[in-house]
C-alpha positions in Angstrom: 115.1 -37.2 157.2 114.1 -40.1 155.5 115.6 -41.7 152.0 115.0 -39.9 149.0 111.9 -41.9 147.2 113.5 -41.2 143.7 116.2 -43.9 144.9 114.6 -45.7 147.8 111.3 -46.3 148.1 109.5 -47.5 151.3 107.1 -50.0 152.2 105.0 -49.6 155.1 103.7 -47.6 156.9 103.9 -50.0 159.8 103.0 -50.0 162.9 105.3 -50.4 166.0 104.6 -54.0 166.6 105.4 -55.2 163.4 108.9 -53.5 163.7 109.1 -54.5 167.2 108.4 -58.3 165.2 110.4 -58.1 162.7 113.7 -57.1 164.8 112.9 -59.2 167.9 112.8 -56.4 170.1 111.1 -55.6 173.0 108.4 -52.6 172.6 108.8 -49.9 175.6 105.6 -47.5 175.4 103.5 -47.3 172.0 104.1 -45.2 168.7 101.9 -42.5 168.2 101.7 -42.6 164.8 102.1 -45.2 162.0 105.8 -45.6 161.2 106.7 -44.6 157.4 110.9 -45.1 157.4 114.3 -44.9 159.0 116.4 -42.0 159.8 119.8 -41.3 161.5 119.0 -40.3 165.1 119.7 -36.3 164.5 117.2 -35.6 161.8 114.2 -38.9 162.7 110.9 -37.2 163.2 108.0 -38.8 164.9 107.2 -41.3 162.1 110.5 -42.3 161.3 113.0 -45.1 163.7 116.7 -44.2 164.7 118.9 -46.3 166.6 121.4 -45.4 169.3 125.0 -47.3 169.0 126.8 -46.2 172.4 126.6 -44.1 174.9 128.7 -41.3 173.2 125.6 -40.9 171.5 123.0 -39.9 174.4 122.7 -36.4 174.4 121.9 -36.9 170.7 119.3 -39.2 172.2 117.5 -37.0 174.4 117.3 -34.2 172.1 116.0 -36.3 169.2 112.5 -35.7 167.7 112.5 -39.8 166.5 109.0 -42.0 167.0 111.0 -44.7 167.9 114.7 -45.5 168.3 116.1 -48.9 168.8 118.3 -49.1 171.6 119.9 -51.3 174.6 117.8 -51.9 177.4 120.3 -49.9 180.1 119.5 -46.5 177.7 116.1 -46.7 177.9 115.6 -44.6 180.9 117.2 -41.8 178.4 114.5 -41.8 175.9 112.9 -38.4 175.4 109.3 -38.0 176.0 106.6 -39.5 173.0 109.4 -41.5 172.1 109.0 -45.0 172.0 111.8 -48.0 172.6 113.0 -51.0 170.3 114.5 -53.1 173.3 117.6 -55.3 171.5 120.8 -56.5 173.2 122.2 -56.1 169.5 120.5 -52.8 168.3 122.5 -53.1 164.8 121.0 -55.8 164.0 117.7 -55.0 165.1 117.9 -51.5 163.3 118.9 -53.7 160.3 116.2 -55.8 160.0 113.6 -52.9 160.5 115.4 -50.9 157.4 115.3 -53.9 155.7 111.6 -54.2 156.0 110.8 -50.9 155.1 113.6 -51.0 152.0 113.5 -54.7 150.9 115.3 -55.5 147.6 113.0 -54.8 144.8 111.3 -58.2 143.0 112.8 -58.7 139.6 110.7 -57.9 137.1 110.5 -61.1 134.3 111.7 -60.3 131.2 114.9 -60.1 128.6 115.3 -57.3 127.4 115.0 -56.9 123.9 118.9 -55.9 123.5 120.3 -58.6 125.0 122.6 -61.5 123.8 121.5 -65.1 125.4 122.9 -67.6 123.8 120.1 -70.6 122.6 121.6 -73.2 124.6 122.0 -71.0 127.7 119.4 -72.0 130.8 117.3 -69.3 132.6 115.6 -70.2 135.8 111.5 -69.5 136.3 111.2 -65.1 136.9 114.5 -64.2 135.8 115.3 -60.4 135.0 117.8 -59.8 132.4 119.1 -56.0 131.5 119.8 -53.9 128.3 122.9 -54.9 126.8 123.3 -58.0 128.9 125.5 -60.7 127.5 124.9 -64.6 128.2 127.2 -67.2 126.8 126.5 -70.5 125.4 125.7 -73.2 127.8 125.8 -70.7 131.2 123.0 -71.6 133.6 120.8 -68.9 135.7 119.1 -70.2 138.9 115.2 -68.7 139.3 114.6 -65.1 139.9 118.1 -63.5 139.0 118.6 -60.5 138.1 121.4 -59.0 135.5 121.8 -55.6 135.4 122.7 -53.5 132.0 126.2 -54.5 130.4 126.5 -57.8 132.6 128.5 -60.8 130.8 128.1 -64.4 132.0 130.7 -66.3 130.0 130.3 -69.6 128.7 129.4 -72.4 131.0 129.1 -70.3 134.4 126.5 -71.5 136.6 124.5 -68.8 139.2 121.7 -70.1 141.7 118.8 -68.9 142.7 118.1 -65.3 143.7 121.3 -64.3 142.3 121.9 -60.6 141.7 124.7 -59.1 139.1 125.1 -55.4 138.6 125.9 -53.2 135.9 128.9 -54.0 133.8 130.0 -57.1 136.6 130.9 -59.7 134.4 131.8 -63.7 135.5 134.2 -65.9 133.4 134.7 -69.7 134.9 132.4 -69.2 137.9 130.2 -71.6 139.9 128.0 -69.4 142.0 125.7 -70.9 144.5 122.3 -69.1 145.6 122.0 -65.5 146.6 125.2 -64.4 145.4 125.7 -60.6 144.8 128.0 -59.2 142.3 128.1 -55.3 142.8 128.8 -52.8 139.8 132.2 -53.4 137.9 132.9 -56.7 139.5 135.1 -59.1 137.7 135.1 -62.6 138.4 136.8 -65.8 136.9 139.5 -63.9 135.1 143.0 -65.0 134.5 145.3 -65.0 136.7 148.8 -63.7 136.9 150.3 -66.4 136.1 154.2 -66.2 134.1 157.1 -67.5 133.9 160.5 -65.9 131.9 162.0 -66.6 129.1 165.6 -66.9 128.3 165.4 -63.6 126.3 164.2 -61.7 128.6 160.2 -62.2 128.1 157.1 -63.2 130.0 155.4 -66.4 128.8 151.7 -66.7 130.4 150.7 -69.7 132.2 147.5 -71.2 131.3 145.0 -70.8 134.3 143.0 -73.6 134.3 140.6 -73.1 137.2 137.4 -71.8 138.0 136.5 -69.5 140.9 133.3 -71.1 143.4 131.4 -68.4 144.9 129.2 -70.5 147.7 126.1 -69.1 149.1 125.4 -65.9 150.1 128.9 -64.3 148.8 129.1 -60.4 147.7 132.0 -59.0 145.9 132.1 -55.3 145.9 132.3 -53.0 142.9 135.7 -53.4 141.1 136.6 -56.1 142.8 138.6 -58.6 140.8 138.8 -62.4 141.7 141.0 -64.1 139.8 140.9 -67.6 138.8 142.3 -70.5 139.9 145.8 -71.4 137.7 145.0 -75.1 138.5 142.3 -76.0 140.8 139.7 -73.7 142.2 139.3 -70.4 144.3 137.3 -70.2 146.5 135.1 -67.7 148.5 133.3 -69.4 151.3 129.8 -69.4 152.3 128.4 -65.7 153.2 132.3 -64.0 152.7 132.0 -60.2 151.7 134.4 -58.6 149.7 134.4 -54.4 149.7 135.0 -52.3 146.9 138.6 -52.9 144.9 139.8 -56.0 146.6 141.9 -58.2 144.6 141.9 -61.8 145.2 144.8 -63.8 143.4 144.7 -66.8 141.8 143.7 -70.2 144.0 143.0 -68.0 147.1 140.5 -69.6 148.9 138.6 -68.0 152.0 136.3 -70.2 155.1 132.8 -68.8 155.8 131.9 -65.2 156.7 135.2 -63.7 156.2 135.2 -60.1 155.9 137.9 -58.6 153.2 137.6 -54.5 153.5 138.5 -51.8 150.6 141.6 -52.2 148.6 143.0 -54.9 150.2 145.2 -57.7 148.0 145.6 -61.4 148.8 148.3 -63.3 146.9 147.7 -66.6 144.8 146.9 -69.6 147.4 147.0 -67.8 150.9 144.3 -70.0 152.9 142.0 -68.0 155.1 140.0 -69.8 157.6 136.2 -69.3 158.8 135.5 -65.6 160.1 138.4 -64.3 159.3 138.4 -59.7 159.3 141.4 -58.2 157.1 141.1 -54.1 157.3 141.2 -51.8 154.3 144.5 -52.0 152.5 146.2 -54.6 154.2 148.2 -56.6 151.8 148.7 -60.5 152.2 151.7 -62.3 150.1 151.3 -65.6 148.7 150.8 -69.2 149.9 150.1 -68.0 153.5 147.8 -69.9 156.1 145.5 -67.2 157.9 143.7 -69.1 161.0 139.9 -68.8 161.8 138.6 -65.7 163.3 142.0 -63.8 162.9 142.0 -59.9 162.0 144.5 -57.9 160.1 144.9 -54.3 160.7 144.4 -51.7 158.4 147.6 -51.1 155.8 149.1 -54.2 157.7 151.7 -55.9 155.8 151.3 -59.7 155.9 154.2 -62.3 155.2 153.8 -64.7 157.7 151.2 -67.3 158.8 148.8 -65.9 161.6 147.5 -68.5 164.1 143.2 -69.0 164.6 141.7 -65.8 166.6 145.2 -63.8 166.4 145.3 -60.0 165.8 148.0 -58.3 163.9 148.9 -54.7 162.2 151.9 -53.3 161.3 154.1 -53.7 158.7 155.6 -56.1 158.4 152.6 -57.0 160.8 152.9 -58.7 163.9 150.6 -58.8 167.0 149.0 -56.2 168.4 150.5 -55.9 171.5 153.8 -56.3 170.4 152.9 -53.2 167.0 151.7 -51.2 170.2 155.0 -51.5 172.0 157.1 -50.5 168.9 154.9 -47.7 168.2 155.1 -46.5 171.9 159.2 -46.8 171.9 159.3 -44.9 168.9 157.2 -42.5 169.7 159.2 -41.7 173.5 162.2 -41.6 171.2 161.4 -38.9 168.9 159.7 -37.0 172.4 163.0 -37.5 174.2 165.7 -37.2 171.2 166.9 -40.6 172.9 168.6 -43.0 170.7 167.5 -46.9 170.1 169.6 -49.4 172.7 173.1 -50.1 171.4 173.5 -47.2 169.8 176.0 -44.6 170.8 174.9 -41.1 170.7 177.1 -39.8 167.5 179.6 -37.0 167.8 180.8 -35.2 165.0 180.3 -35.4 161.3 178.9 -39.0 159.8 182.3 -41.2 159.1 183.7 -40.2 155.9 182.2 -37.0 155.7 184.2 -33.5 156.1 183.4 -31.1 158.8 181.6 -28.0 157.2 183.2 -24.7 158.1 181.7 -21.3 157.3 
C-alpha cells in the first residue's frame, strides 16, 4: 500500500538501479517492473520497495508480495521468488534515502502571499515562499528558498539561512538560525525564559532575559516544542540536534551536535549536553548539569546529577544502567518472596503506637 497521493505524492517511477544508486546498495536480481513507491513489507506489491529490519521479521519476508525490499546481505537467501534485493549493511538508511527519492520535500513556490505582514526593512533571500497570514518583523532576515507556512511570526531582527522551513503557527523571537533549519507546527522559539526572583511581599519579579537562542545547521524542533531563551547569553542547539514533539528546553541550555531529545522531555536552564548525546521520552534533567558526549538517558529517567561521556542511565533518580537493573531485580524477588529489605526486622504485631484491633 503505497502513500495516499492526496498528501504524498511520488516521483518516479524508477527503475531498480537508480534506487539501488541512490541508497548505495548492492542490486541482487532485477525488478520486473518500474518502481512507483514505498510500502511496509506486509502490504508492498510488485512495484513498490519494503525493507526488512531483523530477523524477527522473516516470515513476513518470505510471504511478502514486495518488487524489491532492502535488506542485509546474510537475509538475502530469504527473499521470496520475483523479488529483487537492495544489498545494505545499514538497510535504514538505505530504505531512507530511497523514500526520500520518491517523496522529496516539495520546491517552494516564490511568492508572498497577499495576506501577509513583512515588514519594509525586513530581507528575503532569492525563491522564498511566504504563507497566508504570515508575520515578518522589521529588520528579520530570510536566507534563499525558505519557506513559512500560514500563521508563522519571525520577530524582529531574527536571522534564518538558506533552505529554511517554518510550519504553521511556529513562530521565532531572538533567533539566529543557520541553514536548513526546520521548525515543525506550533514550535516556539526565542521566548522568555523563566526567569524570577521574590519579593519581600510575597511576589514574583521577572528577570529580564537578555539572550538569543542559535539554532546551527540542520536543527529541527518538533511541533510544540518550546526553546526558551537565553537570560544572559545564548542557548544553543548544536549542529543537526533534533528535538521531538513537546520538549522544553530552558533558558541557556545548550546542546553539542546531533543530539537526540525525544517527546516531552524537559531540560533545566544551563544543563550542558555534549555531542551525540540520546535523552528518551519524558526524562526530566534539572538545572546547571554537565551531560557528557554520546551519553543516553532512559525513558521517564530522572536526572540530578552529572553523567560522564558515553554513560547510560534510567531510573529515578537515575543512575547507570546496571546498577537501575539490579534495584529493579531486588525489588522485584522481594515482592515474589514477601522478603524484607537487609536490616530490616520482619515486624510482629501492630505498627508502634497503634492499638491492636479486636472484633
Amino acid at each position: 500500500m503505497a502513500a495516499d497521493p492526496r498528501f504524498h505524492p511520488a516521483a518516479g517511477p524508477f527503475q531498480l538501479s537508480d534506487l539501488a544508486k541512490a541508497a548505495g546498495a548492492e542490486m541482487v536480481g532485477e525488478g520486473a517492473l518500474p518502481f512507483r513507491d514505498v510500502a511496509p513489507l506486509e502490504l508492498a506489491g510488485p512495484d513498490e520497495v519494503a525493507f526488512l529490519d531483523g530477523r524477527k521479521h522473516l516470515d513476513a519476508l518470505r510471504a511478502s508480495r514486495a518488487g524489491a525490499v532492502v535488506l542485509r546481505s546474510e537475509f538475502a537467501g530469504s527473499l521470496p521468488a520475483g523479488c529483487a534485493g537492495l544489498i545494505s549493511p545499514a538497510p535504514h538508511l538505505a530504505f531512507a534515502r530511497i523514500a526520500g527519492l520518491f517523496h522529496p520535500p516539495p520546491p517552494p513556490v516564490p511568492g508572498i502571499h497577499p495576506t501577509a505582514s513583512v515588514a519594509a526593512d525586513a530581507i528575503l533571500g532569492e525563491g522564498c515562499e511566504i504563507g497566508a497570514y504570515a508575520v515578518i518583523g522589521p529588520g528579520a532576515i530570510l536566507g534563499a528558498r525558505c519557506v513559512l507556512g500560514p500563521h508563522v511570526v519571525i520577530g524582529p531582527g531574527c536571522v534564518f539561512g538558506d533552505d529554511c522551513r517554518i510550519h504553521a503557527h511556529a513562530s521565532a523571537v531572538c533567533c539566529i538560525a543557520g541553514d536548513r533549519v526546520t521548525l515543525h507546527h506550533g514550535a516556539r522559539v526565542g521566548q522568555e525564559g523563566y526567569g524570577f526572583a521574590p519579593t519581600p511581599d510575597g511576589r514574583f519579579l521577572t528577570i529580564p532575559q537578555l539572550g538569543r537562542v542559535r539554532l546551527e545547521d540542520e536543527v529541527e524542533v518538533g511541533a510544540n516544542s518550546c526553546v526558551d531563551r537565553g537570560a544572559m547569553g545564548d542557548t544553543v542547539l548544536g549542529a543537526g540536534t533534533r528535538l521531538d514533539n513537546l520538549v522544553q528546553i530552558g533558558h541557556n541550555v545548550t546542546t553539542g551536535r546531533g543530539c537526540v531529545i525525544v517527546a516531552q522531555v524537559g531540560i533545566s536552564g544551563s544543563t550542558k549536553l555534549g555531542d551525540y548525546v540520546t535523552i528518551a521520552g519524558q526524562a526530566g534533567l534539572t538545572g546547571h548539569l554537565t551531560i557528557g558526549s554520546r551519553a543516553r538517558v532512559g525513558a521517564q529517567a530522572g536526572v540530578q546529577g552529572d553523567i560522564a561521556a558515553g554513560q547510560d542511565v534510567t531510573g529515578s533518580p537515575a543512575m547507570p544502567v546496571k546498577d537501575a537493573l539490579r534495584a529493579a531485580l531486588y525489588l522485584r524477588r522481594v515482592g515474589a518472596r514477601k522478603a524484607h529489605p537487609a536490616g530490616m526486622e520482619e515486624q510482629k504485631g501492630p505498627p508502634a503506637g497503634r492499638p491492636e484491633q479486636t472484633d
